[in-house]
GUDREN-112755 format. One record per residue (C-alpha): residue number from 1; residue in three letters; x, y, z. Coordinates in Angstrom, 3 decimals, always signed. Example, Ala and Ser with C-alpha at 12.3 -4.5 7.8 and 13.67 -1.06 7.14 Angstrom:
BEGIN
pos:1 code:ALA xx:+12.300 yy:-4.500 zz:+7.800 $
pos:2 code:SER xx:+13.670 yy:-1.060 zz:+7.140 $
This chain:
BEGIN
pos:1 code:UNK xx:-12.730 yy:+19.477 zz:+7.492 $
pos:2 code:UNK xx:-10.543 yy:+19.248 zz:+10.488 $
pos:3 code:UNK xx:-7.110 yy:+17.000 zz:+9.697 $
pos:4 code:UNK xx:-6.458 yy:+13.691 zz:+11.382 $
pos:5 code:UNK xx:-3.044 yy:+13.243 zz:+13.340 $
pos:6 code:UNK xx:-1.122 yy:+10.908 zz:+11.739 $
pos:7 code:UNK xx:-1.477 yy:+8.230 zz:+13.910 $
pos:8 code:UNK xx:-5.120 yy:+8.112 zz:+13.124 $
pos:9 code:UNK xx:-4.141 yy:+8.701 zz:+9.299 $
pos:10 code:UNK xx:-1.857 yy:+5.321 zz:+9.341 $
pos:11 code:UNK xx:-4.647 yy:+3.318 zz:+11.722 $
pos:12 code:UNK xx:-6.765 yy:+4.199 zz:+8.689 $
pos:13 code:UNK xx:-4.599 yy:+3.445 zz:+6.039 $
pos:14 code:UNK xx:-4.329 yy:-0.029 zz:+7.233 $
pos:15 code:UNK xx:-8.233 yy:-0.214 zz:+8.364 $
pos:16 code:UNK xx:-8.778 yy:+0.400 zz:+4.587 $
pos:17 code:UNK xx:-6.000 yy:-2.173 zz:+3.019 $
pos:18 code:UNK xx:-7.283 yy:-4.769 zz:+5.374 $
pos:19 code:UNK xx:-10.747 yy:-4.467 zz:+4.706 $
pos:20 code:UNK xx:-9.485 yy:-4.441 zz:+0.672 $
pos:21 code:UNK xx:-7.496 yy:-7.392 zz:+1.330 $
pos:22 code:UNK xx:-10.555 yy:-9.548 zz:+2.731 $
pos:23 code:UNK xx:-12.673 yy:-8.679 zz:-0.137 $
pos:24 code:UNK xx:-10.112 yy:-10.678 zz:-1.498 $
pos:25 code:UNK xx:-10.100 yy:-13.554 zz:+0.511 $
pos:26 code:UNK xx:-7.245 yy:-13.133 zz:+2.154 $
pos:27 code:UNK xx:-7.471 yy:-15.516 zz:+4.737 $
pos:28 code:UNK xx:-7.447 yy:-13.990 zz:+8.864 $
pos:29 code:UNK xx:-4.373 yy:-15.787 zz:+9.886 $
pos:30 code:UNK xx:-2.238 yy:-14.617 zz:+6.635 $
pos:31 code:UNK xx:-3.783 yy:-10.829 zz:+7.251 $
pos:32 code:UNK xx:-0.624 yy:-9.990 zz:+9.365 $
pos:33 code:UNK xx:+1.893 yy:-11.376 zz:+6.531 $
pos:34 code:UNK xx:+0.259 yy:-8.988 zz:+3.732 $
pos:35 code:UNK xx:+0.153 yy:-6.440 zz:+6.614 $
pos:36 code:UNK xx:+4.087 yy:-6.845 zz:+7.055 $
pos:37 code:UNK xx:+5.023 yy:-7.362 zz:+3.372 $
pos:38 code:UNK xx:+3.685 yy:-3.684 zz:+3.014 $
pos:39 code:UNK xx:+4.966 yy:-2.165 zz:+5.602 $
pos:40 code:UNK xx:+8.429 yy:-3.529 zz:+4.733 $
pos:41 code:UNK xx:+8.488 yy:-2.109 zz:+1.229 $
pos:42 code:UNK xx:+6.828 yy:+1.059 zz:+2.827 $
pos:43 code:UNK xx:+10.174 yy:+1.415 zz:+5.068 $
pos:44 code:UNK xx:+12.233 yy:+0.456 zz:+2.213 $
pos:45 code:UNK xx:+11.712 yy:+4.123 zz:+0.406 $
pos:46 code:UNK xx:+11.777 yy:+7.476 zz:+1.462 $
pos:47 code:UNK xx:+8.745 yy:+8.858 zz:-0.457 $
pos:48 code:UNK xx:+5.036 yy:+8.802 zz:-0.580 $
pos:49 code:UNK xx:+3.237 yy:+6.239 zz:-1.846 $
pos:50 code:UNK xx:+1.353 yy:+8.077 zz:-4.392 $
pos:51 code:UNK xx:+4.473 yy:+8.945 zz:-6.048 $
pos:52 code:UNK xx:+5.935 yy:+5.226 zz:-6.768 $
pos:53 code:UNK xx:+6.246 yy:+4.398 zz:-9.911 $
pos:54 code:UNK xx:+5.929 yy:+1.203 zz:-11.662 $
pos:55 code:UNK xx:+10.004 yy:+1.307 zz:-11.879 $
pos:56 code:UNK xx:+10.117 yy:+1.055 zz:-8.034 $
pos:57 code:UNK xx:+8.222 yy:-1.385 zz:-7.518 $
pos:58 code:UNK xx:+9.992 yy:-3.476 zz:-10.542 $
pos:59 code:UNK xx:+12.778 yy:-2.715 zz:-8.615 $
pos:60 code:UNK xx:+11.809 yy:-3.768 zz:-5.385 $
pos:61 code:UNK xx:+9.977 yy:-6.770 zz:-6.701 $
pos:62 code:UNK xx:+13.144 yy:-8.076 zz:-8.399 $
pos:63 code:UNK xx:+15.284 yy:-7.403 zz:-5.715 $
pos:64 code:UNK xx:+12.978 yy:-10.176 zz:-3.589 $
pos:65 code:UNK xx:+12.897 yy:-12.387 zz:-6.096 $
pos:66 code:UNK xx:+17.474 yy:-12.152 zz:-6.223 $
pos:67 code:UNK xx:+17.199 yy:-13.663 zz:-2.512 $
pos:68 code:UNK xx:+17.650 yy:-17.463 zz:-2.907 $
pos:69 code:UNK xx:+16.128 yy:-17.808 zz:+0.897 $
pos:70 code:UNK xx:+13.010 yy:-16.639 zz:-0.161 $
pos:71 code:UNK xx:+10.461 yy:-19.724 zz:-1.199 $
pos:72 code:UNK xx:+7.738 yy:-18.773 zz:-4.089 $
pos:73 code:UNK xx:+5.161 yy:-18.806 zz:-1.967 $
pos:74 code:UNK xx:+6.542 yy:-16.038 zz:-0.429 $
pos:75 code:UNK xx:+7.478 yy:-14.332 zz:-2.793 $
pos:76 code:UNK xx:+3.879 yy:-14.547 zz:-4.308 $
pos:77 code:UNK xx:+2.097 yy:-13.607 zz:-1.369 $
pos:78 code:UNK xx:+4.579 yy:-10.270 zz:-1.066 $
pos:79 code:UNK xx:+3.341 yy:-9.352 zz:-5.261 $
pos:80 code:UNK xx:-0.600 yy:-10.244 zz:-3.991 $
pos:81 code:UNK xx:+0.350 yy:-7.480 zz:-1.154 $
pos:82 code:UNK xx:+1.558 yy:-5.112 zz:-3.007 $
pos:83 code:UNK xx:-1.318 yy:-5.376 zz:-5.958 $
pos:84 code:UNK xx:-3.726 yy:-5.066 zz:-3.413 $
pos:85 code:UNK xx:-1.580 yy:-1.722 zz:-2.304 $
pos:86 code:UNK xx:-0.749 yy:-0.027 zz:-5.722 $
pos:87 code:UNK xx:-3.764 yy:-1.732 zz:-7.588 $
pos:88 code:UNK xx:-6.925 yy:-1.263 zz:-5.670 $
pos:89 code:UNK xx:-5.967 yy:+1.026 zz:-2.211 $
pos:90 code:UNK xx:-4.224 yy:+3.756 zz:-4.222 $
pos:91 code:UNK xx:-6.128 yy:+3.532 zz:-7.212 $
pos:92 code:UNK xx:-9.449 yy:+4.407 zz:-4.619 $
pos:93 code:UNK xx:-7.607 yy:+6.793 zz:-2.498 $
pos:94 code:UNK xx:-7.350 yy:+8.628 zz:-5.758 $
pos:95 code:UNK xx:-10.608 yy:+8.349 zz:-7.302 $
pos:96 code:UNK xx:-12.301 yy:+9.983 zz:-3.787 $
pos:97 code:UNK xx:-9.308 yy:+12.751 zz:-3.303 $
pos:98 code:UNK xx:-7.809 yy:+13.776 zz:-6.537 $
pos:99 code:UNK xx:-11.485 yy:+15.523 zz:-7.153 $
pos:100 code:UNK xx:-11.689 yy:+17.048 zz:-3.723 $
pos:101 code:UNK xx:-8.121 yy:+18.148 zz:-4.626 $
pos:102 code:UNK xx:-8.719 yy:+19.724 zz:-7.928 $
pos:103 code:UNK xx:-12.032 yy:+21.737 zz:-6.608 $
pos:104 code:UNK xx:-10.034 yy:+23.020 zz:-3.864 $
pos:105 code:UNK xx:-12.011 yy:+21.631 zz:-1.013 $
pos:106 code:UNK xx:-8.525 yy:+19.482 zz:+0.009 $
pos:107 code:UNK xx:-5.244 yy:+22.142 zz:-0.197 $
pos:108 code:UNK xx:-1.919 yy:+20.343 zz:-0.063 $
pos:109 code:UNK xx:+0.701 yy:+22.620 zz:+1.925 $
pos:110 code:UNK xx:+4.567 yy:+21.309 zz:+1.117 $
């Protein structure tokens, strides 16, 4: 299996969480919102996604919800982001790699 650059890795990525996030009904025109809501707690940390923990994103979440600027509806469509992230995205990503992983058929160099 030959690798993908990364640029074709990320344009995947969000192929996937957009696709995830219409399954939810996630309107078209509020696509780009959950799109940037990600990508700005993505920038906001230094390390992978599969290693967050639920501490981080506590963290994170509560941090948004300090700013007095930021109106609920905001701040609900940011934790409707991020579910759709952590909750279904990940949780796949895992379920189809984490065996290929284990059988050797993936091999992680660090």
């Amino acid at each position: 299996m030959m690798l993908m650059d990364k640029d074709a890795q990320i344009s995947r990525f969000w192929e996937k969480y957009t696709a995830k996030a219409r399954c939810y009904g996630v309107k078209e025109k509020n696509l780009r919102w959950y799109v940037r809501h990600v990508e700005a707690y993505i920038k906001a940390h230094h390390t992978r996604l599969a290693l967050h923990t639920p501490a981080i994103l506590n963290e994170y979440l509560n941090a948004k919800c300090r700013n007095i600027w930021l109106k609920d509806w905001v701040f609900s469509q940011i934790v409707d982001a991020l579910r759709i992230l952590f909750v279904d995205l990940l949780e796949s990503l895992r379920n189809t790699l984490l065996p290929k992983l284990m059988s050797g058929e993936i091999r992680v160099t660090i």
